[in-house]
Backbone as numpy.savetxt, mean C-alpha at the origin, in Angstrom:
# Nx Ny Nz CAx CAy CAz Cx Cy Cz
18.10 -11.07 -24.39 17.24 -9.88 -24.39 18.13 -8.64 -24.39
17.84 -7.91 -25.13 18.17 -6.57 -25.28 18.27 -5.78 -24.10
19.27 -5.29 -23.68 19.67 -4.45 -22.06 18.53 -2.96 -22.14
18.13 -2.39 -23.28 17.42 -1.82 -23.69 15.61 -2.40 -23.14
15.81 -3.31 -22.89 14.51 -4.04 -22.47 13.90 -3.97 -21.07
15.21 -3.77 -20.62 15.09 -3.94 -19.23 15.29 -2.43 -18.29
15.53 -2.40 -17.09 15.73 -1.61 -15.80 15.88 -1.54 -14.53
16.66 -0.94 -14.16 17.20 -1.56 -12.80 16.53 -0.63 -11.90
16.77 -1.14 -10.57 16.36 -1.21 -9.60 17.23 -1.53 -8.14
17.94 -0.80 -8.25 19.17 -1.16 -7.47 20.23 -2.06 -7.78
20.35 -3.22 -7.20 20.83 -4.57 -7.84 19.85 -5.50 -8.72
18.83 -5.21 -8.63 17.77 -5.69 -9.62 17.58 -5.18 -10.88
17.04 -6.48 -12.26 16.90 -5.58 -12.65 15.93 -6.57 -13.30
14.82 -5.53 -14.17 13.53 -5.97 -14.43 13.60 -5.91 -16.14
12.54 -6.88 -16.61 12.73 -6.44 -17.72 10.68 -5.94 -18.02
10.78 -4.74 -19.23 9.06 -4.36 -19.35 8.78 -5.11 -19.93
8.82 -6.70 -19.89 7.59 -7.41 -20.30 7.65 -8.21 -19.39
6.80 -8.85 -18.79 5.96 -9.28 -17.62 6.84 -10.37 -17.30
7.15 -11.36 -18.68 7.19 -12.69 -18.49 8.93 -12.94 -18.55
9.84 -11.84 -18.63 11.49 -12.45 -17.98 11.07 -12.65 -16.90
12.42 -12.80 -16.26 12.35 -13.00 -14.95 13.30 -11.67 -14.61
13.38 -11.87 -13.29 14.13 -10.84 -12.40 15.86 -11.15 -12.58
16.77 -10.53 -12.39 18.62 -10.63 -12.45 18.37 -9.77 -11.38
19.88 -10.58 -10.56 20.28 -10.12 -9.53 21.88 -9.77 -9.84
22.36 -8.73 -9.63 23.50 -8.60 -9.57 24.36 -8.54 -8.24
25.18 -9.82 -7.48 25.68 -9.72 -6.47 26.98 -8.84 -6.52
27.25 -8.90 -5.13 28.54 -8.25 -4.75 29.68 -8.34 -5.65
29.67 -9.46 -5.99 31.12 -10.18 -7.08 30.71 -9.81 -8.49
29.77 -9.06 -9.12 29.62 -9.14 -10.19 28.61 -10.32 -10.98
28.82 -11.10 -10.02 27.94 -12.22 -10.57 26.05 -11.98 -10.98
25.62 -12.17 -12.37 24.28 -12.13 -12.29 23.40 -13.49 -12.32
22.60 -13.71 -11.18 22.05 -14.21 -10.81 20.46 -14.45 -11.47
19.92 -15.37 -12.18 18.30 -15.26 -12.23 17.35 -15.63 -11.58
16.43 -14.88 -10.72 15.90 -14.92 -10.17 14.78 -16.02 -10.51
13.80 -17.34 -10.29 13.41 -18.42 -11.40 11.89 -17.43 -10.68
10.93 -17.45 -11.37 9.63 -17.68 -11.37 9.61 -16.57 -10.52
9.64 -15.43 -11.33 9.51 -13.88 -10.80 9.45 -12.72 -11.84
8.79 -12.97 -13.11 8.43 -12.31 -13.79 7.37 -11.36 -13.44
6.61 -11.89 -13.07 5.19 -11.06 -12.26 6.10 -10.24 -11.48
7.01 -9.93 -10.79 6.80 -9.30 -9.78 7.47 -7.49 -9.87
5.83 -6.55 -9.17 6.56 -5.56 -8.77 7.59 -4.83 -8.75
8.53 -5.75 -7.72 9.81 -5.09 -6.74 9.94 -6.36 -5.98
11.49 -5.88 -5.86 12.05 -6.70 -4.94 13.08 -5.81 -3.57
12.91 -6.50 -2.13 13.28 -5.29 -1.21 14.57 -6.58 -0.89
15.71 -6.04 -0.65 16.94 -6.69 -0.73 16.58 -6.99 1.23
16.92 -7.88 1.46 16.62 -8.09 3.14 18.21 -8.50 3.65
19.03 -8.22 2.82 20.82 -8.21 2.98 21.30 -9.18 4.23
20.71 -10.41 3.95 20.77 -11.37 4.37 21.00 -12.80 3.66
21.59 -12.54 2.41 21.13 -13.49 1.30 19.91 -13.57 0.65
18.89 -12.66 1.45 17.22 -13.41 1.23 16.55 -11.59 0.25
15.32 -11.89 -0.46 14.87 -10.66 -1.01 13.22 -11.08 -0.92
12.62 -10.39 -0.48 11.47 -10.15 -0.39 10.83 -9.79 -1.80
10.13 -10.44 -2.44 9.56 -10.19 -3.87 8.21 -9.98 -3.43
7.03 -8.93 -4.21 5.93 -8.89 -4.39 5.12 -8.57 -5.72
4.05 -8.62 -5.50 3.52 -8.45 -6.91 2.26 -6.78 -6.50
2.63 -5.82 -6.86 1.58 -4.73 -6.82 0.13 -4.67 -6.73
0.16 -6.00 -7.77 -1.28 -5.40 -8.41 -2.43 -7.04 -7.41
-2.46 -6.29 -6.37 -3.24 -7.14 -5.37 -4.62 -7.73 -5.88
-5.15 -6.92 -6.54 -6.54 -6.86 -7.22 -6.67 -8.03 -8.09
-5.53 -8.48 -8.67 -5.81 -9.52 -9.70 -5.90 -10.79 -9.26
-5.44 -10.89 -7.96 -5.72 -12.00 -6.62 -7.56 -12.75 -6.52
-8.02 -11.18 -6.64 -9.64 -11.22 -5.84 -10.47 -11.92 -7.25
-11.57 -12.88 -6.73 -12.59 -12.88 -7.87 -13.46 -12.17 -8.27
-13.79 -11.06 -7.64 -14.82 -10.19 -8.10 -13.64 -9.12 -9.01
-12.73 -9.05 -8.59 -11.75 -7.89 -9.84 -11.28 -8.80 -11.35
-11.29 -9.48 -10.96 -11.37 -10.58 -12.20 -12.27 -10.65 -13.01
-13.92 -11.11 -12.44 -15.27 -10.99 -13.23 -14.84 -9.46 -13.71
-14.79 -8.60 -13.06 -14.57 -7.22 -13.53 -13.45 -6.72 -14.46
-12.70 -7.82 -15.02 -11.80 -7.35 -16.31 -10.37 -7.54 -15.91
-10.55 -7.86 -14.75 -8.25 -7.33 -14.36 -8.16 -8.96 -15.16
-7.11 -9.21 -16.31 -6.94 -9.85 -16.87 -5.26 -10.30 -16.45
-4.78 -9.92 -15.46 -3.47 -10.55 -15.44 -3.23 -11.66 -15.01
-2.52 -12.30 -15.52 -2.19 -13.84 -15.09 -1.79 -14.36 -14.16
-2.61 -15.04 -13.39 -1.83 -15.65 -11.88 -1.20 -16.06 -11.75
-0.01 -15.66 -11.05 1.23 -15.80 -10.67 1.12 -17.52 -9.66
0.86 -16.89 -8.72 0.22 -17.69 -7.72 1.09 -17.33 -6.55
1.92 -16.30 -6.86 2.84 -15.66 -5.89 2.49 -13.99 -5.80
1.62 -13.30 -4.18 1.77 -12.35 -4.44 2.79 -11.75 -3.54
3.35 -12.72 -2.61 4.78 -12.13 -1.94 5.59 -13.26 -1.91
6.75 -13.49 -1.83 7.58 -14.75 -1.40 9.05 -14.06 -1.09
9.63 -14.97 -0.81 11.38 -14.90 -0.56 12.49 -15.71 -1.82
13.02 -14.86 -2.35 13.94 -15.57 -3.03 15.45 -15.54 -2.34
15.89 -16.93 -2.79 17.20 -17.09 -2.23 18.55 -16.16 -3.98
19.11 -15.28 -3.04 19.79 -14.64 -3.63 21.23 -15.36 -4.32
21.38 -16.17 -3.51 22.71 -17.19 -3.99 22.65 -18.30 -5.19
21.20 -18.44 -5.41 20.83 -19.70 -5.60 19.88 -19.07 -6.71
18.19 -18.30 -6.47 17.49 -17.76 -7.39 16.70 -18.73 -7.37
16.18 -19.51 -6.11 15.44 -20.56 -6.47 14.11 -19.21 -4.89
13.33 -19.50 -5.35 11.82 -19.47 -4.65 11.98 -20.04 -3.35
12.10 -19.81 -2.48 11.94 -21.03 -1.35 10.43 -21.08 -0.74
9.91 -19.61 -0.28 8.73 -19.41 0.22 7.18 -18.49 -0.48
6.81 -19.22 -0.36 5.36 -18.27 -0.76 4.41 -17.80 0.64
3.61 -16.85 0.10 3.50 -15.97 1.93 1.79 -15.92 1.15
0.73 -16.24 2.02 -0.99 -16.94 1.85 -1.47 -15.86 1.11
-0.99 -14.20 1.61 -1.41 -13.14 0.88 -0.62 -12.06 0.78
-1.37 -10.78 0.96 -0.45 -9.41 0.45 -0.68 -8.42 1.46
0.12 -7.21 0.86 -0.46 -5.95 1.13 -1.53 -5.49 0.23
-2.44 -4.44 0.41 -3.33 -3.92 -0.47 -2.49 -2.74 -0.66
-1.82 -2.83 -1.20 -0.97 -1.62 -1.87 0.50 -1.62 -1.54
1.37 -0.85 -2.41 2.89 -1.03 -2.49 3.47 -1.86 -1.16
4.54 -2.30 -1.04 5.23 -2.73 0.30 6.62 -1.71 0.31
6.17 -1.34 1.21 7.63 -0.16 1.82 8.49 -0.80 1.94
8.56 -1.83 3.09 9.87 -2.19 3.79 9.41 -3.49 4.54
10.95 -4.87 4.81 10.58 -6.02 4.73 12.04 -5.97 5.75
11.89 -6.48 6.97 13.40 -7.24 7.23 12.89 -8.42 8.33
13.78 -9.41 8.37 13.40 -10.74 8.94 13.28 -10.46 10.50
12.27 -10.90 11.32 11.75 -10.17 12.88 12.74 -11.23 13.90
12.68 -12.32 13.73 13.61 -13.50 14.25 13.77 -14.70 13.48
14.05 -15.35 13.68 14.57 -16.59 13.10 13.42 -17.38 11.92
12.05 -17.28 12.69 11.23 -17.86 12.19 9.76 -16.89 11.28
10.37 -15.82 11.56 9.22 -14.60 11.44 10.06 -13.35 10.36
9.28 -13.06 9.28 9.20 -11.76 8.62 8.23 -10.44 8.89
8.88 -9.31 8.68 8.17 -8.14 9.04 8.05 -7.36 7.60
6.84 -7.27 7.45 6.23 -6.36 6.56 5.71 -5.33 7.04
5.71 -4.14 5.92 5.22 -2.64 6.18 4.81 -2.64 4.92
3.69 -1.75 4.74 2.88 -1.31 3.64 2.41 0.25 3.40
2.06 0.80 2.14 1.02 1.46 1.91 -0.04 1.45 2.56
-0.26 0.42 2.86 -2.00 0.21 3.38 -1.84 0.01 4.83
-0.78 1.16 5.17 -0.97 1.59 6.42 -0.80 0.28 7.79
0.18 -1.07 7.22 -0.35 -2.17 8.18 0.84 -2.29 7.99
1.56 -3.15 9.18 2.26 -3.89 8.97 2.05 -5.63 9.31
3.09 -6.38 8.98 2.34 -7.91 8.81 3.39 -8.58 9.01
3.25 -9.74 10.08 4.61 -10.13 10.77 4.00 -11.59 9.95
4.71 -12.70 9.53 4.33 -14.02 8.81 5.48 -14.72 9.20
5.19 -16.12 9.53 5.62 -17.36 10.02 6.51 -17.80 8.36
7.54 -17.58 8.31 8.80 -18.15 7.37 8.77 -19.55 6.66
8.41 -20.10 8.28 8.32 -21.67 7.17 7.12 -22.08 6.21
6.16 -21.24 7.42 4.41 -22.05 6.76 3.98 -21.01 5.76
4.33 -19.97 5.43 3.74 -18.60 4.79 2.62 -17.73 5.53
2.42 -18.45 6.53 0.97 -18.01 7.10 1.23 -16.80 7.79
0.02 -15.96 7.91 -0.09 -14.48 8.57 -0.39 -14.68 9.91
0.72 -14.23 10.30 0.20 -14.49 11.92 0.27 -13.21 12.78
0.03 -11.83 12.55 -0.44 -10.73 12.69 -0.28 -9.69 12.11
-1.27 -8.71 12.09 -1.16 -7.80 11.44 -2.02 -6.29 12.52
-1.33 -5.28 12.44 -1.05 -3.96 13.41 -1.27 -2.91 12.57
-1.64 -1.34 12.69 -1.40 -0.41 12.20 -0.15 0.33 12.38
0.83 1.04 11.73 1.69 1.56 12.01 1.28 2.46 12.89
2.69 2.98 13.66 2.56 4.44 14.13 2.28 5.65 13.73
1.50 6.56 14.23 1.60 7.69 13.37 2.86 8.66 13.70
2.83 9.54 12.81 3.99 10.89 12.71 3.66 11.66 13.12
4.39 12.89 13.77 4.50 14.37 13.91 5.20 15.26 13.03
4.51 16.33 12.70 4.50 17.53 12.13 5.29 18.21 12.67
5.98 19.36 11.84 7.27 20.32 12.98 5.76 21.13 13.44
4.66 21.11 12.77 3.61 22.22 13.53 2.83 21.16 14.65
3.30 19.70 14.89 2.79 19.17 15.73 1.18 18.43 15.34
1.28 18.19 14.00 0.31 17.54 13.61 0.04 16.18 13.38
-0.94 15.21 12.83 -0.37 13.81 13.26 -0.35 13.85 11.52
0.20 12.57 11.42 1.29 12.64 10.33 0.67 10.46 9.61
0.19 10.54 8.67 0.19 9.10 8.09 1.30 8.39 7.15
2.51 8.10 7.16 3.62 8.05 6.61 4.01 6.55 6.90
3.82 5.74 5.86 4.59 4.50 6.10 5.89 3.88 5.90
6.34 5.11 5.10 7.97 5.44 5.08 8.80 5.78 6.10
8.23 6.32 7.17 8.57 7.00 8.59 9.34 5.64 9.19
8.22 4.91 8.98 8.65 3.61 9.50 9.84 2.48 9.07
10.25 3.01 7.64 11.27 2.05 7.42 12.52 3.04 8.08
12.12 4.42 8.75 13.35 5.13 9.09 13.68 5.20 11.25
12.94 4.24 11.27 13.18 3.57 12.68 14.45 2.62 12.94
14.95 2.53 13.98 15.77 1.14 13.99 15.49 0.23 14.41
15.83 -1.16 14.12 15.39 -2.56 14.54 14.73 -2.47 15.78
15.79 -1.94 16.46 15.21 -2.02 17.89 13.91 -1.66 18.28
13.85 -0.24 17.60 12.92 0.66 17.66 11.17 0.01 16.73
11.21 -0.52 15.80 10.59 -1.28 14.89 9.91 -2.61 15.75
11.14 -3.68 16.27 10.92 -4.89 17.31 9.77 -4.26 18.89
10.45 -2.82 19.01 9.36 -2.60 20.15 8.50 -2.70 20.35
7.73 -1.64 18.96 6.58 -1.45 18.78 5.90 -2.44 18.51
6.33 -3.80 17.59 5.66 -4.73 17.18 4.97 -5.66 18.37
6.45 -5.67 19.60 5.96 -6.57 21.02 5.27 -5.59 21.71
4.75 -4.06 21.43 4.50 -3.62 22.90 3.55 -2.83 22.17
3.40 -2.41 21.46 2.63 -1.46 20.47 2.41 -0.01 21.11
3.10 0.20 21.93 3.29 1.83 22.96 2.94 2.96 22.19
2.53 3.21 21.15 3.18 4.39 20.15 1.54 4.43 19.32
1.10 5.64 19.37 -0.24 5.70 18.93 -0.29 5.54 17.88
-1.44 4.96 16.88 -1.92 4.20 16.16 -3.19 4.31 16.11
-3.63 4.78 14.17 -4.88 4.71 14.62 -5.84 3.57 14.00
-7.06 3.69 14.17 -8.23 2.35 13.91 -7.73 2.26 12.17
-7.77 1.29 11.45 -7.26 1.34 9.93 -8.64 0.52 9.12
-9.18 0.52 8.42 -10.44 0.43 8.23 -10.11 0.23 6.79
-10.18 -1.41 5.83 -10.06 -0.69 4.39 -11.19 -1.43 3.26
-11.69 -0.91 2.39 -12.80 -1.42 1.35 -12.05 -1.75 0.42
-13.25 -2.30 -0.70 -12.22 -2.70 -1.73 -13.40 -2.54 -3.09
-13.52 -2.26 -3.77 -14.45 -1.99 -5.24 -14.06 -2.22 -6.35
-14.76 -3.86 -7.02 -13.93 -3.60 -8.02 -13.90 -2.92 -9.58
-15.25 -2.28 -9.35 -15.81 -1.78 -10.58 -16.43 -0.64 -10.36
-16.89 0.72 -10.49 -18.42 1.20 -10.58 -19.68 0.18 -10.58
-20.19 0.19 -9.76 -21.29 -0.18 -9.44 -21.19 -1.75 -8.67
-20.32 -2.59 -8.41 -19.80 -3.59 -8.30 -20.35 -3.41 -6.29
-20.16 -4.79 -5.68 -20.62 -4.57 -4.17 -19.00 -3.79 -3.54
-19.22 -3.53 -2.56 -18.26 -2.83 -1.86 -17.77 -3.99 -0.91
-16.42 -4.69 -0.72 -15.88 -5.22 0.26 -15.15 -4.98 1.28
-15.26 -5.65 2.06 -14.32 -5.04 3.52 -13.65 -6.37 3.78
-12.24 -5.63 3.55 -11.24 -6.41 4.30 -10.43 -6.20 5.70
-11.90 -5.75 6.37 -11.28 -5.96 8.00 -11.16 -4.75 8.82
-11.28 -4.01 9.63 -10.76 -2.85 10.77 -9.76 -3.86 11.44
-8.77 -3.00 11.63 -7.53 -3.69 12.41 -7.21 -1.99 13.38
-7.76 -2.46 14.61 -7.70 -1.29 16.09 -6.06 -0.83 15.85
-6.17 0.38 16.59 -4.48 0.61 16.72 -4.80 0.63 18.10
-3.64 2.14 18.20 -3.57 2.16 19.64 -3.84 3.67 20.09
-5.02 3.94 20.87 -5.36 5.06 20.89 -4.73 5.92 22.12
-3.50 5.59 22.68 -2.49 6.33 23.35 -2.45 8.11 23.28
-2.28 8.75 24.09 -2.43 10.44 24.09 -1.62 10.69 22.93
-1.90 11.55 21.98 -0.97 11.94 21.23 -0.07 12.92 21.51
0.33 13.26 22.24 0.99 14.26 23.63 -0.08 15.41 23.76
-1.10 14.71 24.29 -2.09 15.38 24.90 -3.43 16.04 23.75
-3.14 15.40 22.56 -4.03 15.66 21.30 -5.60 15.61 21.71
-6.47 16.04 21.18 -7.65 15.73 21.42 -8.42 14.66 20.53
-9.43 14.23 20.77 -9.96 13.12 20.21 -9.76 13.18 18.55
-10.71 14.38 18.28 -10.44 14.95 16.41 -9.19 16.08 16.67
-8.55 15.46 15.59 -7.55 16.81 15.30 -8.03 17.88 15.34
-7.62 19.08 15.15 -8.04 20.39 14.72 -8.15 20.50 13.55
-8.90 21.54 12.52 -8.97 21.72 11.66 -7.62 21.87 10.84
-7.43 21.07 9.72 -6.60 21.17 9.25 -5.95 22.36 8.25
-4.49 22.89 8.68 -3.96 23.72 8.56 -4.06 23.91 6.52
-3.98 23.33 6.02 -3.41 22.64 4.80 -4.21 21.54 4.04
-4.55 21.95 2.87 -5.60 20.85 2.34 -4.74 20.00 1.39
-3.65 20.31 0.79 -2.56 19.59 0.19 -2.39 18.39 0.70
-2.56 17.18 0.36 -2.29 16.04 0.57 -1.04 15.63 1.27
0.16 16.07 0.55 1.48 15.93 0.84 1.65 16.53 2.39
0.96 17.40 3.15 0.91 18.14 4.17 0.62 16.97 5.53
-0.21 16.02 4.90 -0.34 15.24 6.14 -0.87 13.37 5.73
-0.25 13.82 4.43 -0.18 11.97 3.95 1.07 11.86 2.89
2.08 11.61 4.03 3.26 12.14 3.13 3.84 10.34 2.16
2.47 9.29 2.23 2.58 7.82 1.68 2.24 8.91 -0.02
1.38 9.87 -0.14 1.31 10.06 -1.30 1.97 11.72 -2.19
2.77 10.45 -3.39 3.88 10.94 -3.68 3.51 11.45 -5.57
4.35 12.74 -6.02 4.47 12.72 -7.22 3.12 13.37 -7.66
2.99 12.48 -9.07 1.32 13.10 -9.56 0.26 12.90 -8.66
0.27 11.28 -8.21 -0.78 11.18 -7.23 -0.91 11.79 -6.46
-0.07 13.04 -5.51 -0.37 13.81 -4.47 -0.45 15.23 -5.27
-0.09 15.81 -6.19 -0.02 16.70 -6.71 -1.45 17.33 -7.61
-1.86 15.81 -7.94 -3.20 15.93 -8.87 -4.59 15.66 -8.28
-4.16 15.15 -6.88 -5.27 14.64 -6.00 -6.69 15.40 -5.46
-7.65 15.68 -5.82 -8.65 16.05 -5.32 -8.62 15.93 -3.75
-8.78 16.79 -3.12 -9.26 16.80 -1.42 -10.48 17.16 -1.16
-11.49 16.45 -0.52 -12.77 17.17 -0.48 -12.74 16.88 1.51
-13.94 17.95 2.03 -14.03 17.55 3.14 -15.91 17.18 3.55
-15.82 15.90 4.43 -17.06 15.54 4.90 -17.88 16.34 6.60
-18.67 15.99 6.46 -19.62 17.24 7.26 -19.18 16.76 9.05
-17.94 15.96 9.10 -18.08 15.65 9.75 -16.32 15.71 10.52
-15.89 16.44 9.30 -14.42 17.22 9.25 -13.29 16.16 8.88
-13.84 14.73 8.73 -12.98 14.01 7.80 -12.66 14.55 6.54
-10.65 14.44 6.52 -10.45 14.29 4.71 -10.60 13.16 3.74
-10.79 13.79 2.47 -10.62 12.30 1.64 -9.88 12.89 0.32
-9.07 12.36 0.25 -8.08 12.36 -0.94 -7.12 11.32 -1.19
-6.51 10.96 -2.60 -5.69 10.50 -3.01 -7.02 9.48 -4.20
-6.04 8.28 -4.78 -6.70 7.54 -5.63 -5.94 7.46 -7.32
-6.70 7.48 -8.39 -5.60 7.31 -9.47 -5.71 8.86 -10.14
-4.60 9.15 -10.31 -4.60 10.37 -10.78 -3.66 10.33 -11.93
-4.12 10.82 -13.40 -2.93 11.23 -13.98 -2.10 9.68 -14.25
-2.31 8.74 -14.41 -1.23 7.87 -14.30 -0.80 6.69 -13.30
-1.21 7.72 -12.08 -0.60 7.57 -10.67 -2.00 6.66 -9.92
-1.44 5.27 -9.94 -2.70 4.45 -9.22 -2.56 4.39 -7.74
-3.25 4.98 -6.89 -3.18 4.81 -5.40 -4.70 4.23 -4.53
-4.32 4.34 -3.39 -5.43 4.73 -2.49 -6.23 6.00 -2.13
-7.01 5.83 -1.86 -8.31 6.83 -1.43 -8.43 6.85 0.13
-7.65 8.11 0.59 -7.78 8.01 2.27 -8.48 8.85 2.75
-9.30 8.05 3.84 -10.61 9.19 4.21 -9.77 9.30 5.98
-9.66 10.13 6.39 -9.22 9.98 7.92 -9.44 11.39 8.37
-9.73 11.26 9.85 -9.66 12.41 10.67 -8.68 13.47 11.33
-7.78 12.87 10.82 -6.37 13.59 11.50 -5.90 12.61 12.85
-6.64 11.65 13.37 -5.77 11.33 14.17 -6.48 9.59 14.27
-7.10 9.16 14.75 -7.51 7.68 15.23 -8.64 7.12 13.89
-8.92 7.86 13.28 -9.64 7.26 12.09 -9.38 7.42 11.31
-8.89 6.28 10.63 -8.44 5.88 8.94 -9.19 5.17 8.04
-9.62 5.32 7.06 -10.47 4.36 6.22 -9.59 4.52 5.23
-9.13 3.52 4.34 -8.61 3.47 2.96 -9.76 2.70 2.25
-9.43 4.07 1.10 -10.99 2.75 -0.31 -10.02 2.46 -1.28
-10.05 1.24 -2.16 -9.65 0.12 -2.88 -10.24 0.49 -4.38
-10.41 1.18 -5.09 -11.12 1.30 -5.83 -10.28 0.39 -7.30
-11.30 -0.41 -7.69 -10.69 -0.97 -9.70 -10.79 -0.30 -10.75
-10.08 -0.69 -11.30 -10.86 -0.34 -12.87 -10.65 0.86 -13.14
-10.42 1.86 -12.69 -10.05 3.54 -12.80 -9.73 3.77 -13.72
-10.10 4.19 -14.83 -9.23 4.69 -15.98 -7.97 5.51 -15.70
-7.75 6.88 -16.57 -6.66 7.86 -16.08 -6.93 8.27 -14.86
-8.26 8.72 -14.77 -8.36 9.63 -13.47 -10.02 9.22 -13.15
-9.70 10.21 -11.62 -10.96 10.37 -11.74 -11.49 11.13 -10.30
-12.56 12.35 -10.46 -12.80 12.88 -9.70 -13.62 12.63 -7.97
-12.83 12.60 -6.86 -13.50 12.46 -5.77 -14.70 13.84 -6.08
-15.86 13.34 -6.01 -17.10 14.38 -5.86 -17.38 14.53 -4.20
-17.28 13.67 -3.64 -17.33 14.08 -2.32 -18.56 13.04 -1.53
-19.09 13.51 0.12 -20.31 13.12 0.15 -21.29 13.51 -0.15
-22.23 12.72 -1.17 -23.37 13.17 -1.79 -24.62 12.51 -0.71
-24.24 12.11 0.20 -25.43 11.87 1.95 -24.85 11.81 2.87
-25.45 11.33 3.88 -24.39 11.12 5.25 -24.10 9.41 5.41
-22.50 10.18 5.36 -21.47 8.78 5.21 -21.41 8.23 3.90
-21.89 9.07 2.54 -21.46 8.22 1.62 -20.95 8.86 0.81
-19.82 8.71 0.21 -19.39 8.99 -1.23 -19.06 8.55 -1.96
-19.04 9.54 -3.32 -19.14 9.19 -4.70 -17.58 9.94 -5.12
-17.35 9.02 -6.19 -16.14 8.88 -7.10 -16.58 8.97 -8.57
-16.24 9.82 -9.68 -16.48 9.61 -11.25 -15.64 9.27 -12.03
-15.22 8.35 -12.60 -14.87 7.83 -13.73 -14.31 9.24 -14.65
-13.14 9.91 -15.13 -13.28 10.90 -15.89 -13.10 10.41 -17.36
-13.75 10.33 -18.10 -13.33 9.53 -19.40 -13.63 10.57 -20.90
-13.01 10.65 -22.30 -12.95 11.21 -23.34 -12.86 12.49 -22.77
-11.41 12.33 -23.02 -10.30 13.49 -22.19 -10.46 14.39 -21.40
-11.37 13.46 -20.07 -11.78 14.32 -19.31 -12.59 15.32 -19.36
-13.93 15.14 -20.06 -14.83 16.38 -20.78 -15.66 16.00 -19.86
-16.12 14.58 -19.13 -17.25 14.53 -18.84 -17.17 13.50 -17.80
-17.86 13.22 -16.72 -18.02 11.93 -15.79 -18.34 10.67 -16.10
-17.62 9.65 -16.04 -18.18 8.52 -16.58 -19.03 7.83 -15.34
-19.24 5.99 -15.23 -19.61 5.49 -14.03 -18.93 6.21 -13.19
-19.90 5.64 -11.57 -19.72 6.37 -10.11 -19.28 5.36 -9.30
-17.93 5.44 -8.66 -18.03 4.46 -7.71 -18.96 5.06 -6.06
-19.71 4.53 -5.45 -20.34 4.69 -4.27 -19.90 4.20 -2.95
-19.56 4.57 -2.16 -18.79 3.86 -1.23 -19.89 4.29 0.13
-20.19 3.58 1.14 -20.74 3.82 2.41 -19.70 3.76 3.29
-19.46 4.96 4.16 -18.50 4.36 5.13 -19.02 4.76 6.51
């Protein structure tokens, strides 16, 4: 294959068609092929011999996003471990994140630690693949002292600091709440509320204060680039924000939260380029439009109850 084909990624390198596989370039120069990792994403180096592989596109997992058109081919891997020496697969892990994976390093001997986009992190049993808990991250502070949703924050902790929280969960956290849609008009699913930890935020009050800043990037610093730049913010009657989603290119999440203990992420499919948050059109529900033929006009609505 043509070097022209491909792109790296640190020591990785990918090629744009689905079906190579992954090269590893070690320390010695040596390139390595990664076997049965074409599907994937990204790979997070766990500099242990071992690399954490995933596959992005979570949606093509589900059967209702399927009936609904996601046509990509099952992998049958949407996270695993490849052995870096070798390039053989050793582990497959039961499921995913619902959106990008930040950061991956091994918790002890028998246990991996995942962090996500989707605001969770996910500790899994090594040998069996199985999930054997899953937590909300911590939240952030603002230099103006605001709370802060950043799942990057978290890969900038140290082990120690990371291992704490996971055994003791001390560090506030809020309720994480996420849907999933795979079409306009399609049923709305829930994959779960997972509690945090509703600890003083050094003395915060229940709802944040009104927020200083309607810019996305101001207090959801997970969304980056066009997606935060192009993002609609609307506010509900009830002083929740909601912004983010696919913008421009940029496929994300849709975060509805209060500034401090309530988080809802929506899952939305099928999105074309874009598409406009309209806001709540009742109490507790909103609507999403489809923007389609270059954006002249609204297409389908996604509806969400939350």
């Amino acid at each position: 294959m043509s070097p022209s084909n491909r792109y790296n990624r640190g020591p990785f390198s990918f090629s744009w068609t689905s079906e190579a596989a992954v090269e590893y370039l070690n320390p010695s120069g040596q390139t390595i092929v990664l076997k049965d990792s074409g599907h994937l994403s990204d790979l997070i180096n766990l500099n242990d011999g071992w690399a954490l592989g995933y596959d992005r596109t979570w949606q093509s997992y589900q059967p209702d996003f399927q009936r609904a058109g996601w046509l990509k081919k099952h992998s049958g891997t949407q996270m695993g471990l490849w052995n870096l020496q070798t390039g053989e697969r050793q582990w497959s892990f039961s499921s995913g994140h619902f959106g990008d994976v930040v950061g991956a390093e091994r918790f002890n001997n028998e246990q991996l630690l995942t962090w996500g986009r989707d605001y969770l992190a996910r500790i899994w049993n090594i040998r069996t693949g199985k999930l054997d808990q899953v937590l909300p991250l911590p939240l952030q502070r603002s230099e103006q002292g605001s709370a802060i949703i950043s799942s990057h924050a978290f890969s900038h902790l140290s082990n120690a600091e990371r291992t704490a929280y996971i055994s003791q969960q001390h560090l506030p956290a809020p309720d994480v709440q996420i849907y999933a849609m795979a079409s306009p008009g399609h049923a709305q699913r829930n994959y779960g509320l997972y509690p945090g930890n509703h600890t003083n935020f050094d003395g915060a009050p229940a709802l944040h204060p009104p927020f200083s800043e309607l810019l996305a990037p101001n207090w959801i610093e997970d969304m980056q680039n066009a997606e935060a730049g192009y993002s609609t913010t609307r506010i509900m009657k009830d002083g929740r924000r909601i912004t983010g989603g696919t913008t421009y290119g940029a496929s994300g999440i849709v975060y509805v939260w209060d500034g401090l203990f309530d988080l809802t992420l929506l899952l939305p499919g099928k999105a074309r380029e874009c598409f406009e948050i309209i806001g709540e059109v009742a109490p507790d529900t909103l609507e999403m439009g489809e923007w389609v033929e270059h954006y002249d006009n609204n297409g389908p609505l996604y509806r969400w109850l939350l």
